[in-house]
C-alpha positions in Angstrom: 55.5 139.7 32.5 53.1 139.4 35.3 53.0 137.1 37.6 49.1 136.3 38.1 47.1 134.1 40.1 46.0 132.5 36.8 49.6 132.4 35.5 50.3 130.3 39.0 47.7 128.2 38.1 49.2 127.1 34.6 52.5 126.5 36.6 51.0 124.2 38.7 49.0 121.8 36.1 52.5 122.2 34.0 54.8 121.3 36.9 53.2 119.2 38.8 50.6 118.2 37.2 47.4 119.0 38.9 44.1 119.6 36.8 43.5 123.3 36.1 40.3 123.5 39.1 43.1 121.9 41.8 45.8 124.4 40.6 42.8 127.3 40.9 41.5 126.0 44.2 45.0 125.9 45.4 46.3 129.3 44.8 42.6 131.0 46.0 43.5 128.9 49.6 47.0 130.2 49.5 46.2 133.8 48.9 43.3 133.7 51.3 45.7 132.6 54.0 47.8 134.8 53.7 44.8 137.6 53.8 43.5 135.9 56.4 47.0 136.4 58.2 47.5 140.0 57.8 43.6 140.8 58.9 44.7 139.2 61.9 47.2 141.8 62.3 50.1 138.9 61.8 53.0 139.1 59.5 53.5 136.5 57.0 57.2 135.6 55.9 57.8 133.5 52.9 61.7 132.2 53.3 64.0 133.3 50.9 61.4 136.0 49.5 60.1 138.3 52.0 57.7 139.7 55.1 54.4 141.0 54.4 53.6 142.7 57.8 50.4 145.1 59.2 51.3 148.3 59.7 49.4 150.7 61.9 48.5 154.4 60.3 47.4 157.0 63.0 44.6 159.8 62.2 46.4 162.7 60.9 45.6 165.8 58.7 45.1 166.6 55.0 44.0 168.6 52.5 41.9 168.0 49.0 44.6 168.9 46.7 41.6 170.4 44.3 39.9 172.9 46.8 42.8 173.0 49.3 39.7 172.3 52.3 41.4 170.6 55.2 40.2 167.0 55.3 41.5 164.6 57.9 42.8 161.3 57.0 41.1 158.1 59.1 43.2 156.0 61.0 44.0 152.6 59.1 45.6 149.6 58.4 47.7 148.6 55.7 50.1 146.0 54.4 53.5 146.4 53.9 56.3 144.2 52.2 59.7 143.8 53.1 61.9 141.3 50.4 64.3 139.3 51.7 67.9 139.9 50.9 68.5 137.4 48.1 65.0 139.5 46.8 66.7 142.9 47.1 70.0 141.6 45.4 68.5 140.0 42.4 66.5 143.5 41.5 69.4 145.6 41.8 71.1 143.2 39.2 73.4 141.1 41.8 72.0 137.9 40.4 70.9 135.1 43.0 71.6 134.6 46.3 
């Protein structure tokens, strides 16, 4: 199963019972934060889960794997997530905390 921003949604009006535009509303603010965040160039650590973090890729070369022309790859930014420990244990089958 998924875990989608709509299926969030349903969790919330279930849970704690907020009508289905709050629970939307909600989980668009949440996400955009964090976006907002990372285009900042800030990490974002969510206790007991993980660190999403910006991670600086220099210029370097390339080829087209078709053609095998050289192409060079831009400089960028990207995202990057680190789970936490009790995150790492529970997908290798450790259970919980």
């Amino acid at each position: 199963m998924a875990l989608t921003k709509d299926t969030l949604a349903q969790l919330l009006v279930k849970q704690i019972g907020l009508n289905g535009r709050e629970a939307r509303e909600m989980i668009e603010r949440f996400y955009g934060e964090i976006a907002a965040t990372l285009e900042a160039g800030e990490s974002v650590e969510l206790a007991d889960f993980g660190e999403f973090a910006v991670r600086e890729k220099t210029q370097r070369a390339g080829r087209k794997p078709k053609s095998g022309a050289a192409n060079a790859h831009r400089a960028q930014r990207i995202a990057e997530f680190h789970p936490s420990g009790k995150v790492s244990k529970a997908k290798a089958g450790e259970g919980p905390g």
